[in-house]
C-alpha positions as CSV (number, residue, x, y, z in Angstrom):
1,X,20.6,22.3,87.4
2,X,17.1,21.4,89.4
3,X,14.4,23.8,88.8
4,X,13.4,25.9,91.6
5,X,9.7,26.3,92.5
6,X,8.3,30.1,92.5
7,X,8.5,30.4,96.2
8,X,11.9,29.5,96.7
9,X,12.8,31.8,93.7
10,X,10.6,34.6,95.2
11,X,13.3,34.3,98.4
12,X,15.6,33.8,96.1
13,X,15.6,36.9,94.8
14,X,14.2,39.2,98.0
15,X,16.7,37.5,100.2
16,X,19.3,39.9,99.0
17,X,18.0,42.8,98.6
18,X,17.2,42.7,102.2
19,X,20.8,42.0,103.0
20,X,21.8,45.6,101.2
21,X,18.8,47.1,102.6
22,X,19.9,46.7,105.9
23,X,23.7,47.6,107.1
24,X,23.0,47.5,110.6
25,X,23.0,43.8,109.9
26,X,26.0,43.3,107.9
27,X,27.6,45.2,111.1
28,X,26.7,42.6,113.5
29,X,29.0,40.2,111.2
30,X,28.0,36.2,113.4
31,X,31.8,34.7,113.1
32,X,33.4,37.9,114.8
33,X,30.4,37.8,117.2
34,X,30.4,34.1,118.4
35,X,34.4,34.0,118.4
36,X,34.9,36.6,121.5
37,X,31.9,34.3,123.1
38,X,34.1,31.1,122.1
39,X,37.6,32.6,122.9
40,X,36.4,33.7,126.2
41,X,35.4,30.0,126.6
42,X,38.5,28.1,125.5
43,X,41.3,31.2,127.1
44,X,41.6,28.7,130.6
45,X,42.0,25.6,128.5
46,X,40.3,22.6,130.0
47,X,41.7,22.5,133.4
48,X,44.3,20.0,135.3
49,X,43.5,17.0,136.5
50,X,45.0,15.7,140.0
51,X,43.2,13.3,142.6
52,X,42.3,13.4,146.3
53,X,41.6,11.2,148.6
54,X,38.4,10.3,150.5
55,X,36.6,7.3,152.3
56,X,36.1,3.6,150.5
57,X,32.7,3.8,152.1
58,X,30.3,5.8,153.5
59,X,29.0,6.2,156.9
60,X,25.3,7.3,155.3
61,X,22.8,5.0,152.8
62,X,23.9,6.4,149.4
63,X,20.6,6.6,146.6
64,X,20.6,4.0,143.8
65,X,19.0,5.3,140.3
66,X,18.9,2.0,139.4
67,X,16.0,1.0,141.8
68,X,15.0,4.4,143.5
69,X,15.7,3.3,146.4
70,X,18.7,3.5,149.7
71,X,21.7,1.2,150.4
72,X,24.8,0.5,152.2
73,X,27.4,0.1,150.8
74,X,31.4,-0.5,150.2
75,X,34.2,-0.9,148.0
76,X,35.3,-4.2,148.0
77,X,37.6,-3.5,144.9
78,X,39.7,-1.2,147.0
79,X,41.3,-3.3,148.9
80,X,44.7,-4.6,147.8
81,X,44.7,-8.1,146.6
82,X,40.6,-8.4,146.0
83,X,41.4,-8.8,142.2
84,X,42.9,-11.9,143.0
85,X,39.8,-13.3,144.4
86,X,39.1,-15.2,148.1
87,X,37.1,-14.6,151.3
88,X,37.4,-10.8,152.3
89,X,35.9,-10.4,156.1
90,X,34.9,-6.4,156.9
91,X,33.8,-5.4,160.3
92,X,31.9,-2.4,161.3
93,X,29.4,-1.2,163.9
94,X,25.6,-0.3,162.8
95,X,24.1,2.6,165.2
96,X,20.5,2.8,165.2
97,X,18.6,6.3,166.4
98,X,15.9,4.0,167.7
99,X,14.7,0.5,168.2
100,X,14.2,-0.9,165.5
101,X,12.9,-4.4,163.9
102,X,15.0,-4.7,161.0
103,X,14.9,-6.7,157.7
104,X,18.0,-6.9,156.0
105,X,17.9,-7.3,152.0
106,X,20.9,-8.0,149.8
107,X,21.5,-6.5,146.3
108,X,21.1,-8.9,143.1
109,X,24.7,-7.1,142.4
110,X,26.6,-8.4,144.9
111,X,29.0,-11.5,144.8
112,X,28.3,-14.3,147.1
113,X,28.1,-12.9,151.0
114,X,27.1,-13.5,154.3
115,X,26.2,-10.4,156.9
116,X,26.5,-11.5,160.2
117,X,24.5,-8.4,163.2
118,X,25.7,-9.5,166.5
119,X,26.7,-13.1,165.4
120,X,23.3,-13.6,163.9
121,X,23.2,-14.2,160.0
122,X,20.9,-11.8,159.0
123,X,22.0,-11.9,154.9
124,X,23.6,-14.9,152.6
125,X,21.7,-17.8,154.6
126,X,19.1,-20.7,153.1
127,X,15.6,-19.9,152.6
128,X,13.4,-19.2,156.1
129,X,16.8,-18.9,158.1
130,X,17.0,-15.2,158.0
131,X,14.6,-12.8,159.1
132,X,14.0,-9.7,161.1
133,X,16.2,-8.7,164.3
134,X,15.6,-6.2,166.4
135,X,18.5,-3.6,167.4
136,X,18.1,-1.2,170.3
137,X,18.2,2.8,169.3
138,X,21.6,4.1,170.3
139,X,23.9,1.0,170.8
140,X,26.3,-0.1,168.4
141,X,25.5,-3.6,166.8
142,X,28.6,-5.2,165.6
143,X,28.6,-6.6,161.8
144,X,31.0,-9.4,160.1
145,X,30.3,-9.5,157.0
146,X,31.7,-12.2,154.6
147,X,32.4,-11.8,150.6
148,X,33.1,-14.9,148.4
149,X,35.1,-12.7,145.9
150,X,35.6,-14.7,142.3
151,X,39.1,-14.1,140.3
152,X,38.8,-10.5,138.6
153,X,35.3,-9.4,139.7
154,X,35.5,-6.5,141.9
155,X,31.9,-5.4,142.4
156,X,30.3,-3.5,145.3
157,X,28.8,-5.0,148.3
158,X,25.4,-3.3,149.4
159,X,23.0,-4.0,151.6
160,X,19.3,-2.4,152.3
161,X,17.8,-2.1,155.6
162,X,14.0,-2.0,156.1
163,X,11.5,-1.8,159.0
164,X,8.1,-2.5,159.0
165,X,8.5,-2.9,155.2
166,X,9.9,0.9,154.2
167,X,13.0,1.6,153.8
168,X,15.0,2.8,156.8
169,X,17.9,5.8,156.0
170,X,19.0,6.9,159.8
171,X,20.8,3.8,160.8
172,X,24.9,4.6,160.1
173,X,27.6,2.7,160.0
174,X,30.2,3.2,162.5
175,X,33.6,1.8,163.6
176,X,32.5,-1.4,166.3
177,X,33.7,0.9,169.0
178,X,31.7,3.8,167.9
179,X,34.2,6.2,166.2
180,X,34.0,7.4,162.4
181,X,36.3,5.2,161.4
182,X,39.7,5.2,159.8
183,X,41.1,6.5,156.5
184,X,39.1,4.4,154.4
185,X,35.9,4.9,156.7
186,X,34.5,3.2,159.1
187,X,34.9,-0.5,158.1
188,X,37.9,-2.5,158.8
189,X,38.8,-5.5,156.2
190,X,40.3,-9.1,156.7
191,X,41.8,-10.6,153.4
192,X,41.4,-11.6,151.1
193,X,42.0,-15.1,152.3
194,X,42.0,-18.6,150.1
195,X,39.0,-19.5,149.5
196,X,39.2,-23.1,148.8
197,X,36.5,-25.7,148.6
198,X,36.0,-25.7,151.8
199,X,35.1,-22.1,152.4
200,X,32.7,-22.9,155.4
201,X,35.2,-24.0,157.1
202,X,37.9,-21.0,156.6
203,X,35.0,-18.6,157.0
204,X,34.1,-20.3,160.6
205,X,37.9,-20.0,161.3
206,X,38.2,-16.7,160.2
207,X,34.9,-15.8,162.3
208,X,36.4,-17.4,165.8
209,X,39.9,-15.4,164.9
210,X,37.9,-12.1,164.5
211,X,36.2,-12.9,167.3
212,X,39.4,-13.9,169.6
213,X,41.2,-10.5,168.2
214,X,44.0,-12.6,166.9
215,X,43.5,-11.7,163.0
216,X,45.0,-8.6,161.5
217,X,42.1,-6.3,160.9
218,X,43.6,-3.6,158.7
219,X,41.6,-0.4,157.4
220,X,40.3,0.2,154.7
221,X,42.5,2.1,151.8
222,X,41.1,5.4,150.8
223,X,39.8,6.1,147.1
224,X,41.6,8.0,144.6
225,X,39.0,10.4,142.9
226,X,40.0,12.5,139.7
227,X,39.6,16.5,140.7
228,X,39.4,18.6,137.4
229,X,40.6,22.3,138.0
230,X,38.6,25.4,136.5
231,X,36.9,25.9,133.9
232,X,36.5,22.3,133.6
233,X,32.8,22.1,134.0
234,X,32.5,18.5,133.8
235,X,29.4,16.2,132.5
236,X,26.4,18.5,132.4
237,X,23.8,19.1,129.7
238,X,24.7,23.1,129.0
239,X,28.0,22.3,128.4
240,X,27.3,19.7,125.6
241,X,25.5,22.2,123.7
242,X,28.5,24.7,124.1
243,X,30.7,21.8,123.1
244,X,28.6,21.3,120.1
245,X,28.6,24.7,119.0
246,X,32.8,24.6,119.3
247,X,32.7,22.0,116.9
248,X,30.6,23.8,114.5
249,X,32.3,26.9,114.9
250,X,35.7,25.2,114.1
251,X,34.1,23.4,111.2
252,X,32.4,27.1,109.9
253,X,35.8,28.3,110.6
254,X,38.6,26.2,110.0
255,X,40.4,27.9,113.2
256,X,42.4,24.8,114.5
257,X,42.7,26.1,118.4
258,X,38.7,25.1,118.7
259,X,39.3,22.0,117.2
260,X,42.7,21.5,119.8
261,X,40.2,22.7,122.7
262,X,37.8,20.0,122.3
263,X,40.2,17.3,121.8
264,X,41.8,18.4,125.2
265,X,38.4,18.5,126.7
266,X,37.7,14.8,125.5
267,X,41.1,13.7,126.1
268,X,40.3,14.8,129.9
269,X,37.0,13.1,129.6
270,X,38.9,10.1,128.4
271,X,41.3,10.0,131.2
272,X,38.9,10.5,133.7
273,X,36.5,7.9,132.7
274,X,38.1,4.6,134.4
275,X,38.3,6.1,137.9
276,X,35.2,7.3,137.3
277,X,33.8,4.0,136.2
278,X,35.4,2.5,138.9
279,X,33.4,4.8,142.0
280,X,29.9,4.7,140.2
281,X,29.9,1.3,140.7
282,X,31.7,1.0,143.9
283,X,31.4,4.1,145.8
284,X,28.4,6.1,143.9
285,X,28.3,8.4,147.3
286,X,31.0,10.2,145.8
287,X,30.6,13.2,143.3
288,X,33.2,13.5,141.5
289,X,33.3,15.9,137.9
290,X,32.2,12.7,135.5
291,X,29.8,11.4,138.1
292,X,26.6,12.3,136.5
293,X,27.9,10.4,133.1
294,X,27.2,7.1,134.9
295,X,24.0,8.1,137.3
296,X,21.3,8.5,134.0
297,X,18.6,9.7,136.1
298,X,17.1,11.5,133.1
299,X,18.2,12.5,129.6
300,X,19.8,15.7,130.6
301,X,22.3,13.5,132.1
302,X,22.9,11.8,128.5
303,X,21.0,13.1,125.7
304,X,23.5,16.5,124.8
305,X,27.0,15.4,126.0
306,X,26.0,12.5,123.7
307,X,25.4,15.0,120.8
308,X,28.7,16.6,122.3
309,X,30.5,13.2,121.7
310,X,29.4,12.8,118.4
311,X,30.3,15.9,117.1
312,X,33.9,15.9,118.2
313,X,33.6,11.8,116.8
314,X,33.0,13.9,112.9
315,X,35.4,16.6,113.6
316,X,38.4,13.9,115.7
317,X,37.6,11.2,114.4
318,X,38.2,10.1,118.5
319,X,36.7,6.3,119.0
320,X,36.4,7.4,122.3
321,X,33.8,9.8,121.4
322,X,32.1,7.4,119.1
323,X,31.4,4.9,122.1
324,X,30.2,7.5,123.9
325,X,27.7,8.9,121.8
326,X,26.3,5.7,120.7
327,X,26.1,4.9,124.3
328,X,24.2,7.7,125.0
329,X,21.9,7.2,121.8
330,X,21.4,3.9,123.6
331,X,20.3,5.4,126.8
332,X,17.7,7.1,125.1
333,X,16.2,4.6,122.8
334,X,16.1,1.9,125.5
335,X,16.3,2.9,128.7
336,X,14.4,6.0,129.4
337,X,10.8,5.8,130.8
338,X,8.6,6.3,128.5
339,X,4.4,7.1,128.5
340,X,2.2,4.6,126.8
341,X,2.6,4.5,123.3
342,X,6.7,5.3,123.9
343,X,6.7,9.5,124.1
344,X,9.1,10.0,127.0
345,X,8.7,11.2,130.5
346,X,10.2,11.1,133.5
347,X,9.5,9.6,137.1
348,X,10.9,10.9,140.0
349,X,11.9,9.2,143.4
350,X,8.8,9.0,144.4
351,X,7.0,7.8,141.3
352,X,5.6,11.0,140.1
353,X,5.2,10.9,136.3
354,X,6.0,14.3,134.1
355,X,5.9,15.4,130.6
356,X,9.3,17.9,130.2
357,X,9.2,19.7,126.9
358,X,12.9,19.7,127.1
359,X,13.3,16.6,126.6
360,X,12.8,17.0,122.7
361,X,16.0,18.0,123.1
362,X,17.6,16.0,125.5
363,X,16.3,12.6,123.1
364,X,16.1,13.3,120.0
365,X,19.3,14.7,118.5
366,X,21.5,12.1,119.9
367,X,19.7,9.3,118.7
368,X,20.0,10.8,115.6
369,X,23.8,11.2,115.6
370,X,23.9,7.0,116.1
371,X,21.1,6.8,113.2
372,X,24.2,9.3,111.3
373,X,27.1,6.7,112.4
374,X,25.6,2.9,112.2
375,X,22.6,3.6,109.8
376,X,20.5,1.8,112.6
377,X,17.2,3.1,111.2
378,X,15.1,2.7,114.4
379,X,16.8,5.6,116.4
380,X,15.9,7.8,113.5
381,X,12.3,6.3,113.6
382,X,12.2,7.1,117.7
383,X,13.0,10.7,117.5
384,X,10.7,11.2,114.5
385,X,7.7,9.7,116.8
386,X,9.0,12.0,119.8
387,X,8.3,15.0,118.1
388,X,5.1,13.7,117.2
389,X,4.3,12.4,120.7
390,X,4.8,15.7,122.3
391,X,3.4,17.6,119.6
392,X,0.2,16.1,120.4
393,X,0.2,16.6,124.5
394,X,1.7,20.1,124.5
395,X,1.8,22.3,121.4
396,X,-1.3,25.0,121.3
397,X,-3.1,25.6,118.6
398,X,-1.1,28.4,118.0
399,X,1.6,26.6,117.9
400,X,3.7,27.0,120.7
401,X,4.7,24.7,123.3
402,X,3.6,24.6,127.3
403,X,6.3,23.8,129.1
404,X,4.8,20.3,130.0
405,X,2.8,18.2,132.5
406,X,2.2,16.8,135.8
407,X,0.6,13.6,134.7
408,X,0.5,11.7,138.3
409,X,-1.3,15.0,139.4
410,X,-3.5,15.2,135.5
411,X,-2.4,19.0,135.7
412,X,-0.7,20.8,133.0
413,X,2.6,23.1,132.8
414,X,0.6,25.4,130.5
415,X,3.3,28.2,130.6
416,X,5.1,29.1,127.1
417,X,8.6,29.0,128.8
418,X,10.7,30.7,125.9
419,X,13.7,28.1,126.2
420,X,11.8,25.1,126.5
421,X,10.3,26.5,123.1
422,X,13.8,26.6,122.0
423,X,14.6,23.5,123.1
424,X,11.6,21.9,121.3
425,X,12.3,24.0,117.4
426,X,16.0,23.0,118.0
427,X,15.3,19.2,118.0
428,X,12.3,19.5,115.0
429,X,15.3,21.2,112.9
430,X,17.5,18.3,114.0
431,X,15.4,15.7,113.2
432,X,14.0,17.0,109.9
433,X,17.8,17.7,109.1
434,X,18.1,13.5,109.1
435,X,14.5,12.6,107.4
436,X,14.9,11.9,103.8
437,X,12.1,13.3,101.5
438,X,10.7,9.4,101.2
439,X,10.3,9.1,104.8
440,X,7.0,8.3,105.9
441,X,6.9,10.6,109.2
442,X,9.1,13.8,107.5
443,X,5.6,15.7,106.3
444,X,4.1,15.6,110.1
445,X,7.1,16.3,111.1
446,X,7.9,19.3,109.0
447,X,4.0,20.6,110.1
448,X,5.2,20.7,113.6
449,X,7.6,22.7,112.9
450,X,5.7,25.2,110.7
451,X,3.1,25.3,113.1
452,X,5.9,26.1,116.0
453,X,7.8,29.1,113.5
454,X,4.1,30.7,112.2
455,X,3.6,30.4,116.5
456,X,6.7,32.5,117.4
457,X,6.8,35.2,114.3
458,X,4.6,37.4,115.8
459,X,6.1,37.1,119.1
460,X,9.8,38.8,118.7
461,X,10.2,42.1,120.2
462,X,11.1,45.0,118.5
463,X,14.8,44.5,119.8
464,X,14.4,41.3,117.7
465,X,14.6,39.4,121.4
466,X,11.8,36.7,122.5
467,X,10.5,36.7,125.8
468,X,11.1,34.4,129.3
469,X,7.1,33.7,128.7
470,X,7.0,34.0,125.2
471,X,3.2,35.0,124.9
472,X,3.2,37.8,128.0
473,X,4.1,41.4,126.8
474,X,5.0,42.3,130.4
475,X,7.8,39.3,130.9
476,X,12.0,39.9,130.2
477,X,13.5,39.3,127.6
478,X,15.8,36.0,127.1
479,X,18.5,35.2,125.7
480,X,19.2,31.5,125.2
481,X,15.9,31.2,123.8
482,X,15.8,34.0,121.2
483,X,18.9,32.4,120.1
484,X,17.7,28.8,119.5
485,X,15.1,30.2,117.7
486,X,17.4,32.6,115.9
487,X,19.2,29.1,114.4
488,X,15.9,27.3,114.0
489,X,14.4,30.0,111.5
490,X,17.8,30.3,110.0
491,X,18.1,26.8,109.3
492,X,14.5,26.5,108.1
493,X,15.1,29.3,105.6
494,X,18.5,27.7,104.6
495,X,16.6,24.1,103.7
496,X,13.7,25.0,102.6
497,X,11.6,24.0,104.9
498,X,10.1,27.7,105.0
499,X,9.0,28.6,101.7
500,X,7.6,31.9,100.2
501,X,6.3,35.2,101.8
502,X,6.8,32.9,105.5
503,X,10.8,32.2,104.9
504,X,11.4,35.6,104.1
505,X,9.9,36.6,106.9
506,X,11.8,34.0,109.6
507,X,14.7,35.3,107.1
508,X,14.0,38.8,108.7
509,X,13.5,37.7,111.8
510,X,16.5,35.4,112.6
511,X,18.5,38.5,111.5
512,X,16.3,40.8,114.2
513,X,17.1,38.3,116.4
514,X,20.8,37.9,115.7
515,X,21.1,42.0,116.0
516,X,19.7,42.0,119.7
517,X,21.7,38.8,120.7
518,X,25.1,40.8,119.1
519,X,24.0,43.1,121.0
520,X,24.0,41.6,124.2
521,X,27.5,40.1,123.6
522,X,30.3,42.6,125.2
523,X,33.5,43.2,123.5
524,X,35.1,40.4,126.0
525,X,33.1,37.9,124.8
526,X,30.7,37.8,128.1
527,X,26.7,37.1,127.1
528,X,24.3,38.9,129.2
529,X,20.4,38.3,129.5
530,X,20.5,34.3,130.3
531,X,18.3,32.9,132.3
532,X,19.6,29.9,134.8
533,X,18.0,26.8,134.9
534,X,14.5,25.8,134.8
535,X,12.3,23.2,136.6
536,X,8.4,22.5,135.6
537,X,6.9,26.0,137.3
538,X,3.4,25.6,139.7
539,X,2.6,29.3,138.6
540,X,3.4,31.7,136.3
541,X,5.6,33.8,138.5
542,X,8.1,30.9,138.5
543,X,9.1,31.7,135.4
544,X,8.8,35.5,135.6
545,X,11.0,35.6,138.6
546,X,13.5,33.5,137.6
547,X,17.1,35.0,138.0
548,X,19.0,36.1,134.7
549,X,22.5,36.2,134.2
550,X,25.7,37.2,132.8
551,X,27.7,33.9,131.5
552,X,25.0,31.2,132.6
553,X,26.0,28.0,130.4
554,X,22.5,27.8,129.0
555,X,23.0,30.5,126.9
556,X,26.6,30.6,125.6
557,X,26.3,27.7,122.8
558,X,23.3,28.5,121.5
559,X,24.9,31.8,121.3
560,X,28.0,30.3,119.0
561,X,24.8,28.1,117.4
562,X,22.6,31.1,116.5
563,X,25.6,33.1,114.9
564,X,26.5,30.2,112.5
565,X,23.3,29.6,111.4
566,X,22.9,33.0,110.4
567,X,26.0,33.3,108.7
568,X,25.5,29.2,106.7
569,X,22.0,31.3,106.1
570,X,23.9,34.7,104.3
571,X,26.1,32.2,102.2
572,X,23.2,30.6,100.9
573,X,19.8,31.8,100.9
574,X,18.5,29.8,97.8
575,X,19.5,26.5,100.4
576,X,21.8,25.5,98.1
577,X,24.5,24.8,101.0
578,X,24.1,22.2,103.4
């Protein structure tokens, strides 16, 4: 038997008499609690799926996350036979508001193609033989444009259009004669036709049919995009962490029907993800419920459905799930901007750096969920040094967290935003959960996190609730955040990583806090007090007026989170269980 030190048997020994001391606690029983949160979740089931129809391509420049920028674009894999390869030959009409000089620029995506403005070859030709043309404002310009398509490769064709150097946006694409277009939108297609060895020549004879209105131009085939039915919520950051706390709540409970929920929800996920695949490369104008999984604008759109994927991965056992949370582990390790010296931040359309607290979050945890699969011990490594890096821009010396930075503007986001707090504990209790006691980073780590609990202690209300700004009296009182916190302290008490006169004190206070959030949790299950989602404020009165509500996913799984905790927390409050 290992020999405790005096401050853990100090807990030790007040920990329970401070469970008999106070009933009103044992009442608020967590499982019973987060269960009528969770059943009122899963009672819908995931949804069905069916498809509708829309447009292969889009009248309107559709936005690329890959380069920030505009383009064109169609679906060249819709059309019946492209698999197969050969020379495909769309037509369409370009309408310009204006006149315009205008620089056409292809995509380093595309397969080999030739765009052709009123006969002119303004895309595809030798060096020096293209360059600008200029389209009167209000006419419609006719385009050919001609795609060498290889055997099996069904990419997108895009295009950019630019005047004067900046992008242009307000030209459309229109049928030649002017109209929307047909059921596939407003391009017409041609092919695929052999193309042999001498594909100059069929292109040329294709050209002079098209031209003659002897070939047989045929529209377009519309796309078949997956619709999920309610409650489906699809591929959004709030619903990982509910998913995550399903998992844990059917491993804390052994209940199979939250277990069966998830493997329906990733079985939908599963189903959906080849259409869906299929339109973020070739049609990305269109939303459909798994779009965001593919867009990665920012590690909201990765970072907690990853965590999502590999928790139902430990509790399925789904290889589905395992590729998708390593995929999403990738994401954040190498592909997410990132400041000098590798903390990460984020850049928006117009090149505007920010520092997000939330992103502790939105990073860390999933990289270490791939550390937890493949042993790779670099993710591990990154989301140590994340806590570290952000530690050092944005935690007080009280210890709490602003809410982050405008670093293009060099102004800060000094608000103490109670979720983004909760955001930030959450991922410092992940990531020490993974650092071994050898690890060279675990101690700074484990100061962060001291320094972040000793900040919100003297915080919680009397209602045992935290605060929308947790260091103003006069500001609401939250619920998502008192409840990350709520399983932070718990889990710090539980490991050990609060020791002496300060665990027993974030003892009493996770159980405070779990008494106001049962409180706020109606006998159906609804959670009241939740406030909706939050950008980087310019004042203080952004966060102080922002709307609360009944239901809003940001606070339902930590919620189910909070209510585990505390009850892994009762079972063992020497941190015996893990």
């Amino acid at each position: 038997m290992t020999r405790l030190s005096l401050s853990r048997l100090f807990f030790f020994l007040l920990f329970p008499a401070f469970l008999l001391s106070s009933p009103s606690a044992q009442l608020s029983a967590p499982i019973p609690v987060v269960r009528r949160v969770a059943d009122r979740v899963i009672r819908g089931g995931v949804g069905p799926v069916s498809f509708r129809r829309v447009p292969a391509a889009s009248q309107s420049p559709a936005w690329d996350p890959a380069t920030g920028g505009s383009f064109y674009s169609l679906a060249t894999a819709a059309v019946p036979g492209a698999g197969k390869g050969g020379l495909l030959l769309f037509r369409a009409g370009l309408r310009c508001p204006k006149d315009i000089r205008a620089r056409f620029l292809r995509d380093p995506r595309n397969p080999a193609l030739r765009l052709f403005v009123e006969g002119r070859l303004v895309l595809g030709g030798p060096p020096g033989k293209t360059g600008e043309i200029r389209l009167a404002g209000g006419d419609v310009h006719p385009l050919l444009l001609a795609v060498h398509l290889p055997p099996g490769r069904t990419p997108p064709v895009r295009f950019r259009i630019f005047e004067k150097g900046r992008e242009s946006r307000s030209c459309r694409i229109v049928e030649p004669g002017g109209s929307s277009g047909g059921p596939g939108g407003p391009w017409a297609c041609l092919g695929p036709l052999p193309a042999p060895e001498g594909a100059e020549k069929a292109l040329e004879g294709a050209r002079a049919a098209a031209e003659e209105g002897k070939a047989p131009w045929k529209a377009l085939p519309p796309l078949e995009v997956p619709v999920v039915g309610r409650p489906f919520t699809g591929w959004i950051y709030p619903e990982g962490v509910l998913l995550y706390a399903l998992a844990q709540l059917a491993k804390e409970t052994g209940d199979r029907k939250y277990e069966d929920y998830l493997a329906s929800w990733w079985g939908t996920a599963r189903r959906l993800y080849p259409d869906s695949l299929f339109l973020a490369r070739n049609a990305p104008w269109i939303r459909g419920p798994y779009w965001v999984r593919f867009k990665r604008r920012a590690l909201d759109d990765t970072g907690a459905m990853g965590v999502a994927a590999a928790e139902a991965f430990f509790l399925l056992g789904d290889p589905f799930c395992r590729e998708t949370a390593l995929d999403m582990a990738r994401y954040a390790h190498t592909e997410q901007t990132r400041l000098p010296g590798g903390t990460f931040d984020r850049v928006d359309g117009a090149g505007r750096i920010t520092l997000w607290v939330d992103d502790l979050y939105m990073g860390c945890p999933v990289m270490v969920r791939r550390w937890r699969i493949t042993g790779e011990a670099d993710y591990l490594d990154d989301a140590a040094r994340q806590i570290l890096g952000m530690a050092r821009r944005l935690q007080r010396p009280d210890g709490l967290f602003m809410h982050g930075m405008r670093l293009t503007e060099k102004k800060k986001v000094p608000w103490t935003w109670g979720r983004g707090n909760g955001w930030a504990m959450t991922a410092e209790t992940e990531v020490l959960g993974a650092l071994g006691g050898g690890h060279p980073l675990r101690e700074k780590v484990l100061q962060v996190y001291r320094r972040h609990a000793g900040g919100i202690l003297p915080l919680q209300s009397k209602g045992g609730m935290w605060r929308q700004v947790l260091d103003l009296p006069r500001s609401w009182e939250e619920t998502s955040s008192t409840a990350m916190f709520v399983l932070s302290l718990a889990r710090g008490v539980r490991r050990g990583w609060l020791e002496g006169p300060m665990a027993a004190r974030a003892a009493r206070a996770a159980e405070a806090g779990w008494k106001g959030l049962a409180a706020r949790v109606s006998r159906k299950g609804s959670v009241q007090g939740i406030c909706v989602g939050t950008n980087l404020g310019h004042s203080l009165e952004d966060y102080l007026e922002r709307p609360e509500r009944v239901d809003d996913l940001h606070g339902l799984g930590p919620v189910i989170l909070a209510g585990v905790e505390v009850r892994r927390m009762r079972a063992s409050p020497g941190g015996k269980r893990r």
